[in-house]
Z-matrix of the N, CA and C atoms (Angstrom, degrees):
N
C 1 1.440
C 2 1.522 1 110.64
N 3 1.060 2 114.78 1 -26.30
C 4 1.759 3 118.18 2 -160.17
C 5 1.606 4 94.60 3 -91.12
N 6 1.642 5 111.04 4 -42.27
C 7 1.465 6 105.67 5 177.32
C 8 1.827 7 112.56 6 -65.29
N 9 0.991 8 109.05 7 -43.06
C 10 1.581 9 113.10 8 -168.21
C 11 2.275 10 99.27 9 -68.20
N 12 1.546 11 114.34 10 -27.15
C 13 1.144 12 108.73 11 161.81
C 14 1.868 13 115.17 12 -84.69
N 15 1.122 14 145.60 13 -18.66
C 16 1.692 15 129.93 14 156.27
C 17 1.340 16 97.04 15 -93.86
N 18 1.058 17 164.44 16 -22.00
C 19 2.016 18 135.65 17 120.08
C 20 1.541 19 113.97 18 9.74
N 21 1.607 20 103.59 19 -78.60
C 22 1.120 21 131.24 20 -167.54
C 23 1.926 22 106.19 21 -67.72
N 24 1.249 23 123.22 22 -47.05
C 25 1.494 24 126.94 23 174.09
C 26 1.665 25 107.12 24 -67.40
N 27 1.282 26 136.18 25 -43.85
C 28 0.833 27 154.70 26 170.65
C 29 1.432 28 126.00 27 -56.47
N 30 0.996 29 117.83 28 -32.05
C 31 2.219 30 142.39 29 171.97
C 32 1.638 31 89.63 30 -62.62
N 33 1.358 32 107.53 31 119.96
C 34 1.171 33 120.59 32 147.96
C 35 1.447 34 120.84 33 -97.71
N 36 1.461 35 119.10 34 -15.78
C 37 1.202 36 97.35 35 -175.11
C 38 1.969 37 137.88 36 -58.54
N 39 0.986 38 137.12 37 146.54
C 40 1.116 39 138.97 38 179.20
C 41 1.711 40 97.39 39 91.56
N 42 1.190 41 142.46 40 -10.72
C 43 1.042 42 143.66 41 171.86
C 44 1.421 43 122.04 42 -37.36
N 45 1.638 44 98.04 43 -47.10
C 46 1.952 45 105.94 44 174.73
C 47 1.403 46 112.37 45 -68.24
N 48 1.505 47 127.57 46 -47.01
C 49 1.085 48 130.00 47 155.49
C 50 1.585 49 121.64 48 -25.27
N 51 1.153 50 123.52 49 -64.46
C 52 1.536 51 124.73 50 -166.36
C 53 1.674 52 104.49 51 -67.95
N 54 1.145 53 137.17 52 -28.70
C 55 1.727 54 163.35 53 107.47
C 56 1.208 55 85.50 54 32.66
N 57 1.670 56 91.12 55 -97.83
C 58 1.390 57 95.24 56 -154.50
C 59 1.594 58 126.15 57 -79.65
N 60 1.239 59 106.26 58 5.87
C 61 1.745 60 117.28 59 160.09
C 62 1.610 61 100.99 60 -81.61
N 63 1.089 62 118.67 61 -45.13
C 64 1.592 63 95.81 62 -174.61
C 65 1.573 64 116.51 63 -74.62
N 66 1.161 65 110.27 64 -36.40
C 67 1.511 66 99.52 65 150.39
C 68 0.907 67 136.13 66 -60.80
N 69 1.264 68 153.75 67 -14.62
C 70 1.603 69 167.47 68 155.69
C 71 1.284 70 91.18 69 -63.35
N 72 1.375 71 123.78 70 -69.59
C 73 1.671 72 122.17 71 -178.69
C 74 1.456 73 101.70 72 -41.35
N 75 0.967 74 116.91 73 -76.95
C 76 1.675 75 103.14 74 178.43
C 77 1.547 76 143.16 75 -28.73
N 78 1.606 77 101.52 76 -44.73
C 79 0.982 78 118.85 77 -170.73
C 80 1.335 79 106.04 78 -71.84
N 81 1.365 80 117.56 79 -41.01
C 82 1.388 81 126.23 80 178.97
C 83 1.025 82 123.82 81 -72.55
N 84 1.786 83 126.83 82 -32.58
C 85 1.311 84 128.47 83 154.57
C 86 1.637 85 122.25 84 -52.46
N 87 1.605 86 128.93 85 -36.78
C 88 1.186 87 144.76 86 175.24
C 89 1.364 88 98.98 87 -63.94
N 90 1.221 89 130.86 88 -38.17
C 91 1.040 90 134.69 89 -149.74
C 92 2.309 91 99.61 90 -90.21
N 93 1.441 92 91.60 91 -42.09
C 94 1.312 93 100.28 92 175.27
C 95 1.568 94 118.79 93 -87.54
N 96 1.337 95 119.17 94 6.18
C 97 1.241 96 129.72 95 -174.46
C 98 1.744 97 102.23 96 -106.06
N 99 1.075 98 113.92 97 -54.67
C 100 1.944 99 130.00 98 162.96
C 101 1.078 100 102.63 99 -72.39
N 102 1.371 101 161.73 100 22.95
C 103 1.475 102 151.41 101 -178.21
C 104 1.833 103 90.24 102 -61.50
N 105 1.120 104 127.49 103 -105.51
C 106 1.297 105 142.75 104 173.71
C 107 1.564 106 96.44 105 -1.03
N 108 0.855 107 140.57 106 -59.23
C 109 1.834 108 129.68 107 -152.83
C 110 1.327 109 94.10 108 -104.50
N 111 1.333 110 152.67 109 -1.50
C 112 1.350 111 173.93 110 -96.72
C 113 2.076 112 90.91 111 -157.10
N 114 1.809 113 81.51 112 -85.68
C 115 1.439 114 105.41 113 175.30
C 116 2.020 115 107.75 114 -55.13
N 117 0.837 116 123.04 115 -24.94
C 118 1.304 117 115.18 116 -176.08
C 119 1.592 118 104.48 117 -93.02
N 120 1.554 119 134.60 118 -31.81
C 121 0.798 120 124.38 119 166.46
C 122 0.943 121 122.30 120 -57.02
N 123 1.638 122 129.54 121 -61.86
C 124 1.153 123 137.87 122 -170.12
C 125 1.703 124 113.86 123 -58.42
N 126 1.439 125 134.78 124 -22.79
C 127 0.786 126 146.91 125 139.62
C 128 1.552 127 128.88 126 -40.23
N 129 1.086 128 121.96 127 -44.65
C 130 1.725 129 123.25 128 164.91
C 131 1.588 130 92.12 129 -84.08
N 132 0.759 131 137.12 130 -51.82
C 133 1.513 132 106.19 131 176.97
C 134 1.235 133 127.61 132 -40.44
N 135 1.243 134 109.68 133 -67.03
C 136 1.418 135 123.76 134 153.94
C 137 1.275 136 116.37 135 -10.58
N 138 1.196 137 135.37 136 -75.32
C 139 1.173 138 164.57 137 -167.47
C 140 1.331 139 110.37 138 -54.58
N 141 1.666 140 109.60 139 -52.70
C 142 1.984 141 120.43 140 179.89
C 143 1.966 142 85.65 141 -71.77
N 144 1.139 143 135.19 142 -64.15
C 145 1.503 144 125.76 143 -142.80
C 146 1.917 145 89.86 144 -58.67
N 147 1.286 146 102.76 145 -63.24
C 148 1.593 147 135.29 146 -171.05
C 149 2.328 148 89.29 147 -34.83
N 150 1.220 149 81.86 148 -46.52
C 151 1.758 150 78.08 149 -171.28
C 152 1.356 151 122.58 150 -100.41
N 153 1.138 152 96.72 151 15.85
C 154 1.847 153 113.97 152 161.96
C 155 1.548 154 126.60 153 -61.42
């Protein structure tokens, strides 16, 4: 039992996986938290190239 639990503490696999969901989770929360100043930036940008 004790081996099959530091087996189990010890398994990295799927580790990179869970990674890059919590970063995605983030990113997407940041992303839905700044929407508005996001959208307004990208908009004056827009705006300087667009009015060149």
């Amino acid at each position: 039992m004790i081996i099959i639990f530091r087996e189990f503490i010890y398994d990295e696999q799927g580790i990179h996986t869970l990674e890059v969901a919590i970063v995605t989770a983030i990113l997407i929360s940041l992303a839905i938290v700044f929407r508005e100043t996001v959208l307004t930036y990208c908009k004056s940008i827009a705006e300087k190239i667009i009015g060149q």
